[in-house]
C-alpha positions as a Markdown table, in Angstrom:
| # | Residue | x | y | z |
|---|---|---|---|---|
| 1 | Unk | 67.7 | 163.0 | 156.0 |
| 2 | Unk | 69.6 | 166.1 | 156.0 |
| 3 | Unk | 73.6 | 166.0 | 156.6 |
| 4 | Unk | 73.0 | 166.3 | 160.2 |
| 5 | Unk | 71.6 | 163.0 | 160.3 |
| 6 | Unk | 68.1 | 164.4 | 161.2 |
| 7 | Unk | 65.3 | 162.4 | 159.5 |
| 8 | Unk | 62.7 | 164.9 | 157.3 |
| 9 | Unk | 60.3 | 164.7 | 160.4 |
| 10 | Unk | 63.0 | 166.2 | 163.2 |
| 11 | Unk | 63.2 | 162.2 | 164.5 |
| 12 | Unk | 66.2 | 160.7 | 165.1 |
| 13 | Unk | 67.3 | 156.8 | 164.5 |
| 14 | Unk | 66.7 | 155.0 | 167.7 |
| 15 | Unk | 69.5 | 154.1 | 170.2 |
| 16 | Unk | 70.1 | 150.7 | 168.9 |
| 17 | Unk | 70.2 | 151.0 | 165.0 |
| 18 | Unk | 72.5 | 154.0 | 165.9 |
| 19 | Unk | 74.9 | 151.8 | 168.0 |
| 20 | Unk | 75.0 | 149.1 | 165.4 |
| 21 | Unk | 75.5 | 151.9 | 162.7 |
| 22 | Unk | 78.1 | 153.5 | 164.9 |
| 23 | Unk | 80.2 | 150.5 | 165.6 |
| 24 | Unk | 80.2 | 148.9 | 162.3 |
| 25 | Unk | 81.3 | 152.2 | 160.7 |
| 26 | Unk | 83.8 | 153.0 | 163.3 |
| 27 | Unk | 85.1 | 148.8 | 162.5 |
| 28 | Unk | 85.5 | 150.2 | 158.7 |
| 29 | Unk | 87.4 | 153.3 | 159.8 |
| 30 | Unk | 89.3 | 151.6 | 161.9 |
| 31 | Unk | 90.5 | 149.5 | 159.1 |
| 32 | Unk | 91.8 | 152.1 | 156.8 |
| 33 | Unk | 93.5 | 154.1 | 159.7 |
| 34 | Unk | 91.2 | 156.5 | 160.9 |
| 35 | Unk | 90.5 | 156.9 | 164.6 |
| 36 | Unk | 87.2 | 157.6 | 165.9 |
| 37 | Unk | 86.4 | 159.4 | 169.2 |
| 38 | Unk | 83.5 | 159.3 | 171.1 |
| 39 | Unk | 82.5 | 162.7 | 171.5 |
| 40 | Unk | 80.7 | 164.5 | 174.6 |
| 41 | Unk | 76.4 | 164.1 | 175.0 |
| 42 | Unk | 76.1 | 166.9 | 173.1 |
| 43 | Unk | 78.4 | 166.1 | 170.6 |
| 44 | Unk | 76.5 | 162.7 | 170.6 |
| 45 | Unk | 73.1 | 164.3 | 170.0 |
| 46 | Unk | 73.8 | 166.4 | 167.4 |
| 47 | Unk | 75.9 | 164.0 | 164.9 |
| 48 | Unk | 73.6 | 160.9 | 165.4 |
| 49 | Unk | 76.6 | 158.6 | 164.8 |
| 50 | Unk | 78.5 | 158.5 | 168.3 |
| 51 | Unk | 81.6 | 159.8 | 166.6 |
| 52 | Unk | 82.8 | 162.8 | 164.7 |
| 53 | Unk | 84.6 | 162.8 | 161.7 |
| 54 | Unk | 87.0 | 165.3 | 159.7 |
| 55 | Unk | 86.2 | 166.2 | 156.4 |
| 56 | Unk | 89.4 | 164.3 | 154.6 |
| 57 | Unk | 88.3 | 161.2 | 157.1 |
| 58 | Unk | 84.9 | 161.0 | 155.4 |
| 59 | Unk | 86.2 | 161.4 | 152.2 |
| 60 | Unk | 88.9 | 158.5 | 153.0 |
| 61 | Unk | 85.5 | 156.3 | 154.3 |
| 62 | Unk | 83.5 | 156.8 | 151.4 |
| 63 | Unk | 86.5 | 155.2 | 149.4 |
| 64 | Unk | 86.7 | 152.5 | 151.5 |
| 65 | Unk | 82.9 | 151.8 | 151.0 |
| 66 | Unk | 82.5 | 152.6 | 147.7 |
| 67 | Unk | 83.7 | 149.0 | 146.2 |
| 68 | Unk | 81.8 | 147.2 | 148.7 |
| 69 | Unk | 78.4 | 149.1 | 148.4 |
| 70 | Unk | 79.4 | 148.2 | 145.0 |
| 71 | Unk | 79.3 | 144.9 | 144.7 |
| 72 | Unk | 76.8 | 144.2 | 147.1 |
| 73 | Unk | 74.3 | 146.7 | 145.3 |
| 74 | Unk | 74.9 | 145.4 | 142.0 |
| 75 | Unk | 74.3 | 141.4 | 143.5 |
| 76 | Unk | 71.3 | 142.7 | 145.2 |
| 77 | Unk | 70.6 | 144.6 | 142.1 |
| 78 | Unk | 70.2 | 141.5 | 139.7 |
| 79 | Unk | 68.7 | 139.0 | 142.4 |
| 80 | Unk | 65.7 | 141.0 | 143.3 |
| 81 | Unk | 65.3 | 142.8 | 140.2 |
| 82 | Unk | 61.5 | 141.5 | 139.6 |
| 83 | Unk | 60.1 | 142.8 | 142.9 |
| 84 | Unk | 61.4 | 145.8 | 142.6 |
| 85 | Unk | 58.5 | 147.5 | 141.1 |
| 86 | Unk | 56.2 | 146.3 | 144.0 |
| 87 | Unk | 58.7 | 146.9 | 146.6 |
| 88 | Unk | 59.0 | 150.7 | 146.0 |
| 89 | Unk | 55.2 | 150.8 | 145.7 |
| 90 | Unk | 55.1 | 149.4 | 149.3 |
| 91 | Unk | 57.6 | 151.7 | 150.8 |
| 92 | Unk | 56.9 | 154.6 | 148.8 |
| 93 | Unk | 53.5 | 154.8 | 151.4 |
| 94 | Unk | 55.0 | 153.3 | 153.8 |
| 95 | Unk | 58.3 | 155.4 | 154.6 |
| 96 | Unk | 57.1 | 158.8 | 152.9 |
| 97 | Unk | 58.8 | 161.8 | 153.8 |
| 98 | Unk | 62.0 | 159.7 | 155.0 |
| 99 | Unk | 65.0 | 159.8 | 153.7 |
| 100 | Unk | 67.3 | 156.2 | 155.0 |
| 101 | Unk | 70.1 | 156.2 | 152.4 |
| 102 | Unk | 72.7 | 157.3 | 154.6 |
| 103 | Unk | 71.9 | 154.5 | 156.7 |
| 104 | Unk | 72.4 | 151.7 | 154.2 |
| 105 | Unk | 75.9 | 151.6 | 153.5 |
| 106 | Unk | 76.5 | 150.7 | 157.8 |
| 107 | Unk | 74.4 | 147.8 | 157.7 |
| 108 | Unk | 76.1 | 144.6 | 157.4 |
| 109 | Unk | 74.8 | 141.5 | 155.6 |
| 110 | Unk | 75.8 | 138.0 | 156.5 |
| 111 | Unk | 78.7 | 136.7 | 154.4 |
| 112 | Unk | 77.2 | 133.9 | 153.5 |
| 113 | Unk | 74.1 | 135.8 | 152.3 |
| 114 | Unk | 76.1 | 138.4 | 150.1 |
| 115 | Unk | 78.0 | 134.9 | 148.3 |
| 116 | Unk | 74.5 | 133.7 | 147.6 |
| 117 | Unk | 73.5 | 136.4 | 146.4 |
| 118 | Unk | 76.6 | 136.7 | 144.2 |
| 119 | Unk | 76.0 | 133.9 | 142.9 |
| 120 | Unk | 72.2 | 134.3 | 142.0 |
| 121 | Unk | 73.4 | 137.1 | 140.1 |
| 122 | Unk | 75.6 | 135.1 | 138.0 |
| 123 | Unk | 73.1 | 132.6 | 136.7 |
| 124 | Unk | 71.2 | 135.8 | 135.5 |
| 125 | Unk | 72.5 | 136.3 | 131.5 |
| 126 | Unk | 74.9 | 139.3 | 131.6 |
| 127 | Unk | 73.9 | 141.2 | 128.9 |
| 128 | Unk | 70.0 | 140.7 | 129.4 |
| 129 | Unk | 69.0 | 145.2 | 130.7 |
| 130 | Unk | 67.7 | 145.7 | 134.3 |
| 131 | Unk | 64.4 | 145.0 | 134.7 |
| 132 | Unk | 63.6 | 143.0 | 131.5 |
| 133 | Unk | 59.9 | 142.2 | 130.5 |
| 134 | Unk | 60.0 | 138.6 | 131.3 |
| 135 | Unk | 57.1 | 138.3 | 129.0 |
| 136 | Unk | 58.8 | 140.1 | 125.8 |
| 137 | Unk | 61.9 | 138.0 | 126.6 |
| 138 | Unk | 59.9 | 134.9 | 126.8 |
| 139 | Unk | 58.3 | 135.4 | 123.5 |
| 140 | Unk | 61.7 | 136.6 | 121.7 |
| 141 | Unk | 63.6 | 133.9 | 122.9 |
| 142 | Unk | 61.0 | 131.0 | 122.2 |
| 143 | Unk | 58.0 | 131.9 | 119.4 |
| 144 | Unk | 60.5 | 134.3 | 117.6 |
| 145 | Unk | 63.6 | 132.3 | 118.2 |
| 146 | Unk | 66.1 | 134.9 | 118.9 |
| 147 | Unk | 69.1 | 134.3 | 120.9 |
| 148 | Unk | 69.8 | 136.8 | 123.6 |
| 149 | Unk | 71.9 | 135.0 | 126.3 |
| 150 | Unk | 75.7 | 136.0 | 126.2 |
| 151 | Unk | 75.1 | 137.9 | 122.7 |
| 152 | Unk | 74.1 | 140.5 | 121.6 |
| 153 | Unk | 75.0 | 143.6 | 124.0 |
| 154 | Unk | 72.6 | 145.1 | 126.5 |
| 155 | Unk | 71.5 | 148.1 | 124.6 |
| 156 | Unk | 71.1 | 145.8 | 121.6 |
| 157 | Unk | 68.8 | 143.6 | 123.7 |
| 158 | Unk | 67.1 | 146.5 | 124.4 |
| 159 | Unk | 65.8 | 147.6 | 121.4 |
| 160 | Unk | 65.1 | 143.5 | 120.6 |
| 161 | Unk | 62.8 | 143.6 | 123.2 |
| 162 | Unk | 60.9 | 147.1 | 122.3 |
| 163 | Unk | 60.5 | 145.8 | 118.8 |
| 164 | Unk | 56.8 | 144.8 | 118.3 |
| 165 | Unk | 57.3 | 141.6 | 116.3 |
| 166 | Unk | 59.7 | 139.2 | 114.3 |
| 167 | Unk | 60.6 | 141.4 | 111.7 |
| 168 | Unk | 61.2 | 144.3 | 113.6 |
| 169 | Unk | 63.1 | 142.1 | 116.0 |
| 170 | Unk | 65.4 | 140.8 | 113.3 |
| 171 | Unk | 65.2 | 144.1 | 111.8 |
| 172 | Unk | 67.4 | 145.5 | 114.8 |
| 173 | Unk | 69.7 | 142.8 | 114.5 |
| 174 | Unk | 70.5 | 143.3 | 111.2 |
| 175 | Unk | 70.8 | 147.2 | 112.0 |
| 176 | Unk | 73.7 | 146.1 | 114.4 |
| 177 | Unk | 75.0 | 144.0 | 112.7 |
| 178 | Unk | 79.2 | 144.5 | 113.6 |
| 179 | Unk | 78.1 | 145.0 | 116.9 |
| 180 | Unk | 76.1 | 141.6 | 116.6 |
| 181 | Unk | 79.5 | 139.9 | 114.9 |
| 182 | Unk | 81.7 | 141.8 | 117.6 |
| 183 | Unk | 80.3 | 140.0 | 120.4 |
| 184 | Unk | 79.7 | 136.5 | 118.8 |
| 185 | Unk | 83.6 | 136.9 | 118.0 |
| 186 | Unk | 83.9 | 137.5 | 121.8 |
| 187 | Unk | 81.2 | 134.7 | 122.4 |
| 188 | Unk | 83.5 | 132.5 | 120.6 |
| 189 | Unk | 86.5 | 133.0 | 122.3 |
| 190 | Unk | 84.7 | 132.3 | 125.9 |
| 191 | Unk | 84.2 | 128.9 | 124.4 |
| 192 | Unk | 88.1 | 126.7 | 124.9 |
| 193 | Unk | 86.3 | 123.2 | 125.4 |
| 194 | Unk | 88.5 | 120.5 | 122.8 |
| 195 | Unk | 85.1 | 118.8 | 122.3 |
| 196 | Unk | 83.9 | 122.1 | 120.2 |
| 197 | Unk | 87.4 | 123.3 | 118.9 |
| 198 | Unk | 86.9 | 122.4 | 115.0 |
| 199 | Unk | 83.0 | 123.9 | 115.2 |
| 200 | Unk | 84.6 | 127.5 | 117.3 |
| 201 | Unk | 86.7 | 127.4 | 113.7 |
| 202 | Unk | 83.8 | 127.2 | 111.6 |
| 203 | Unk | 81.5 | 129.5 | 113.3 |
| 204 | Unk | 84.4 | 132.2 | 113.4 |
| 205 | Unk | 84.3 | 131.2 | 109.3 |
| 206 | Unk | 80.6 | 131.6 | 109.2 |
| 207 | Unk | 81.2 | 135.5 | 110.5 |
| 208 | Unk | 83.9 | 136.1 | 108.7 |
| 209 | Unk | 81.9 | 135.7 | 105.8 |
| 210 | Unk | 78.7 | 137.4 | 107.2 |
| 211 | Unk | 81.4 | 141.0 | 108.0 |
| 212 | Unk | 82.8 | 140.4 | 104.0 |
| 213 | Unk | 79.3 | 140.9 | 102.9 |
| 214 | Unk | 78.7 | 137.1 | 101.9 |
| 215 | Unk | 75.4 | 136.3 | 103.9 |
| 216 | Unk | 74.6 | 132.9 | 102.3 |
| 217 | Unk | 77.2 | 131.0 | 102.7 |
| 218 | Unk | 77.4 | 132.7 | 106.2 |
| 219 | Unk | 73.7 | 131.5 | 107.1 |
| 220 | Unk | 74.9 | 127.7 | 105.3 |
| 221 | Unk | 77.7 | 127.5 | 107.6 |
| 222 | Unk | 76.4 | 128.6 | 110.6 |
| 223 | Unk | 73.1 | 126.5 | 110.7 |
| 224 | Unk | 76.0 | 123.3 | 109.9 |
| 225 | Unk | 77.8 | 124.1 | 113.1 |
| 226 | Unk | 74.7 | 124.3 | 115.3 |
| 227 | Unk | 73.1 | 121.3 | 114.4 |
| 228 | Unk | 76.1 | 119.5 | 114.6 |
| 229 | Unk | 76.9 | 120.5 | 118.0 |
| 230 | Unk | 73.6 | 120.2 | 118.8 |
| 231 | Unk | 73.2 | 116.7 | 117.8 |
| 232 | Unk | 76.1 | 116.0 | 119.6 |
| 233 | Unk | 75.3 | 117.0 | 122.9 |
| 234 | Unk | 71.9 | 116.5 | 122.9 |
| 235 | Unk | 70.4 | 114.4 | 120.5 |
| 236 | Unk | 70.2 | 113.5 | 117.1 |
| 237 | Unk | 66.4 | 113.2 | 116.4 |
| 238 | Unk | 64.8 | 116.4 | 116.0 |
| 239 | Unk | 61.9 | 116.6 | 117.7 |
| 240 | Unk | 64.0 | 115.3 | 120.9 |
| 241 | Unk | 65.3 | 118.3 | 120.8 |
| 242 | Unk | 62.9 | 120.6 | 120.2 |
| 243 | Unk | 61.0 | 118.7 | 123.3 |
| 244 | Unk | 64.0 | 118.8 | 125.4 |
| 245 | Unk | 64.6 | 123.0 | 124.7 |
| 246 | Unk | 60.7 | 123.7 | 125.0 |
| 247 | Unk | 60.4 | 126.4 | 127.1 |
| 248 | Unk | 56.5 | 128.0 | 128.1 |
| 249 | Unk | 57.9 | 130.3 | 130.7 |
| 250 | Unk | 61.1 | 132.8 | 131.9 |
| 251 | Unk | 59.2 | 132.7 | 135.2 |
| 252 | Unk | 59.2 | 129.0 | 135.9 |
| 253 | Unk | 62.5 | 128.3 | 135.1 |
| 254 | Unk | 64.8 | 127.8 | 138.6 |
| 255 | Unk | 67.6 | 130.5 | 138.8 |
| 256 | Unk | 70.3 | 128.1 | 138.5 |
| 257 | Unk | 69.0 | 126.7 | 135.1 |
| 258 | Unk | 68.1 | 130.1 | 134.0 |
| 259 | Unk | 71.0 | 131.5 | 131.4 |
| 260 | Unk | 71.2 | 127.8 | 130.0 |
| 261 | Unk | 67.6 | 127.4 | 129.1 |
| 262 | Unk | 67.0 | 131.1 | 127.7 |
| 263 | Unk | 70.2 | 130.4 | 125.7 |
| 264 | Unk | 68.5 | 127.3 | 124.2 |
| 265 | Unk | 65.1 | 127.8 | 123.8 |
| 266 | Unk | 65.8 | 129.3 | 120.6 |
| 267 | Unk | 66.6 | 126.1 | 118.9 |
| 268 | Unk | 62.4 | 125.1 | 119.5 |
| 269 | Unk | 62.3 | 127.4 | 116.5 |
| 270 | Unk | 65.4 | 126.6 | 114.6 |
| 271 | Unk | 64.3 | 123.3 | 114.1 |
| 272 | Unk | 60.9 | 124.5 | 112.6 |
| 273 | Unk | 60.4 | 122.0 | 109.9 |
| 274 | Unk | 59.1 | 121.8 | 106.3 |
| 275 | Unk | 59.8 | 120.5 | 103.4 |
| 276 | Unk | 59.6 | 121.7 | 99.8 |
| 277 | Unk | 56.5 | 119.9 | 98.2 |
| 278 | Unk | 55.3 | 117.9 | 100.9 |
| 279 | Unk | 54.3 | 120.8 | 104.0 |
| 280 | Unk | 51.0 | 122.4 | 103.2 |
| 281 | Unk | 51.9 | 126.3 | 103.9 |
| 282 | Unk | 54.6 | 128.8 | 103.1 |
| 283 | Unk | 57.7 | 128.2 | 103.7 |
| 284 | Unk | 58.8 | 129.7 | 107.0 |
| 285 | Unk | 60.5 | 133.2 | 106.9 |
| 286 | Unk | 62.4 | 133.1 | 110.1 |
| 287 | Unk | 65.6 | 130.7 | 110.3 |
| 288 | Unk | 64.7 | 127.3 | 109.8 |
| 289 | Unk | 67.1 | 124.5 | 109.9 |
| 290 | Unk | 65.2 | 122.4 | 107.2 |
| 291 | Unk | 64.6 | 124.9 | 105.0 |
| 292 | Unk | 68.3 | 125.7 | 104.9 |
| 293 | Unk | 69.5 | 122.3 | 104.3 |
| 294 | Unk | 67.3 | 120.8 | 102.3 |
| 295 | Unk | 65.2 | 123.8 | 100.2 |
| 296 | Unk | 67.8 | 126.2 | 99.4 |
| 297 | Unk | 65.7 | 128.5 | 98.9 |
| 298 | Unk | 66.7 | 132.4 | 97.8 |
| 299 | Unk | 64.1 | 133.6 | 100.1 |
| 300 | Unk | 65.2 | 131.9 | 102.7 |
| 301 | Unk | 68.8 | 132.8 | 102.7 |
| 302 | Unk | 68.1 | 136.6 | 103.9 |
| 303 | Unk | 70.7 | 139.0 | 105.3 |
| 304 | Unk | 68.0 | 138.4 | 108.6 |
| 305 | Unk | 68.4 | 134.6 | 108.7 |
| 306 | Unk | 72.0 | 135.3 | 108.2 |
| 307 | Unk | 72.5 | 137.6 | 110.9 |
| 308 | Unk | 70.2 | 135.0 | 113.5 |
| 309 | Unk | 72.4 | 131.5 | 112.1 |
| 310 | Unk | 75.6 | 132.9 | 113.0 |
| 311 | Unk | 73.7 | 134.4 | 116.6 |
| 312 | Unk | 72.6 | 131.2 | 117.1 |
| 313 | Unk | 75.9 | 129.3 | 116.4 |
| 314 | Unk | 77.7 | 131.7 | 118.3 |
| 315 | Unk | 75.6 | 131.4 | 121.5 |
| 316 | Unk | 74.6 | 127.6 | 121.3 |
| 317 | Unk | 78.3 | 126.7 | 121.1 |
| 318 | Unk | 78.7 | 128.7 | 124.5 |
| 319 | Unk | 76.0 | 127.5 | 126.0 |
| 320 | Unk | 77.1 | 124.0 | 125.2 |
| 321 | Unk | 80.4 | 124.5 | 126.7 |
| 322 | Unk | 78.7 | 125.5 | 130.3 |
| 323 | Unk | 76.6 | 121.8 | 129.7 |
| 324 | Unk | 79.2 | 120.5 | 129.3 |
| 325 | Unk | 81.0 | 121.8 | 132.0 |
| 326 | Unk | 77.7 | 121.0 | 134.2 |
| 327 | Unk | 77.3 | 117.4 | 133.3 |
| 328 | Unk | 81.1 | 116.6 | 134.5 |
| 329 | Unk | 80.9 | 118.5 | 137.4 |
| 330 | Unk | 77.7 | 116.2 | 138.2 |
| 331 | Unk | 78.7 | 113.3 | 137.1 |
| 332 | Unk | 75.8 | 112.9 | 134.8 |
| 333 | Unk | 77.1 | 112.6 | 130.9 |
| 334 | Unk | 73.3 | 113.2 | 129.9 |
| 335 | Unk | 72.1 | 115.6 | 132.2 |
| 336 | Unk | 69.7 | 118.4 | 130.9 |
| 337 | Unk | 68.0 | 121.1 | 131.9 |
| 338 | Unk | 64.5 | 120.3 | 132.6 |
């Protein structure tokens, strides 16, 4: 659509879309103190709109909509995210040669539908890029064990993501890593429950160390502070836990319960186990909490595993916090994820 308001193929919007466009528009100019005029037929014919506006009027319009187009494209943004490949396929054929943006910004959504849609958005982990390969996320966050929910940053994520296996994966972390401390120290301060006050001290220890160049006793620390919380909140035995985190699937899990079981389907892998002597096999090269308490083992404590125990504190801890904050709202002191 040129701006005329003539569609590429000399049509014109039909009568009624143009009166709903014309009087929700003239509702918003209205609102910030510019009056709109209906103008004479041929006038009316040649804007498409049913008004005319001055130049410093538009401008004043477009600031009016510009936090509300905002909003609502950045809610819409995040909840429909994985169909948006398929829906621009469809349209692509199906409204070829038109141009409908300036339409967009007149329509008017429900209220209650924008709030819901608000909301979806906020289940959906912040720092996680548009468009994220559910698949490479799935396999990050569960067979590699990487935490990616609240920490690291987006472009961080990013790269996570691209990365073709574990090591390249940790790799990247480690090539970040005062971005990766940065935002766990941010992490940190998001979490102000009294219930993980002590373990926020420790894990804020644990990076100190990991910044001051000290990785082992950073990894030590870290892996202390997680298992401890997580034994805490939800349950002591091991492989309860690893059962209760198991995740097989991003694209199964309910949009509500979505940031809370990405965040800890890492621990699955954290609480890999073997034991020095006893497990036939190597011993595991990605963060194990076993072989960290009870091997101490030089070739386990790795700048990597360092980098990933104090990730994993960091986020755990937060995600904890919103369990927490869950299981009171519902009344249910053992209420998890399922």
């Amino acid at each position: 659509m040129n701006r005329r308001g003539r569609t590429g193929t000399g049509r014109r919007p039909c009568p009624q879309i143009r009166d709903v466009i014309s009087r929700s528009v003239s509702r918003l100019a209205a609102s910030v103190g510019i009056v709109t005029e209906s103008p004479t037929e041929d006038d009316h014919e040649d804007s498409g709109f049913g008004f005319e506006l001055s130049e410093e009027d538009r401008q004043r319009l477009a600031e009016a909509l510009a936090p509300m187009t905002k909003e609502l494209s950045e809610a819409l943004g995040a909840a429909v995210a994985p169909f948006a490949a398929r829906i621009r396929e469809q349209w692509a054929e199906t409204f070829s040669g038109l141009d409908l943006r300036p339409l967009l910004p007149a329509f008017e959504f429900p209220p209650e539908l924008v709030e819901r849609l608000r909301r979806w958005a906020g289940y959906r982990p912040s720092n996680w890029p548009p468009g994220v390969d559910v698949d490479r996320m799935t396999t990050a966050i569960t067979v590699d064990g990487i935490p990616l929910v609240w920490a690291p940053r987006e472009d961080v994520v990013a790269d996570v993501l691209n990365a073709t296996d574990w090591t390249a994966r940790v790799a990247v972390l480690v090539e970040h890593q005062d971005a990766v401390i940065e935002d766990c120290q941010a992490v940190l301060d998001e979490v102000t429950s009294p219930t993980y006050e002590g373990k926020v001290l420790l894990a804020r220890q644990a990076l100190n160390a990991l910044k001051a160049g000290h990785p082992q006793p950073a990894q030590a620390l870290a892996v202390v502070v997680t298992e401890s919380a997580v034994a805490r909140a939800i349950h002591p035995t091991y492989d309860r836990v690893k059962n209760k985190v198991r995740l097989a699937d991003l694209e199964d899990v309910h949009i509500y319960e979505l940031r809370l079981r990405a965040a800890l389907a890492p621990l699955h892998r954290f609480y890999t186990e073997w034991t020095e002597g006893k497990t036939p096999g190597d011993m595991p090269k990605a963060l194990s909490r076993h072989v960290t308490v009870h091997s101490a083992a030089p070739e386990h404590f790795t700048e990597a595993n360092a980098v990933l125990a104090v990730l994993t504190a960091s986020t755990v801890l937060r995600a904890l916090q919103e369990l927490e904050e869950v299981r009171i709202a519902w009344k249910d002191p053992t209420w998890l994820p399922k």
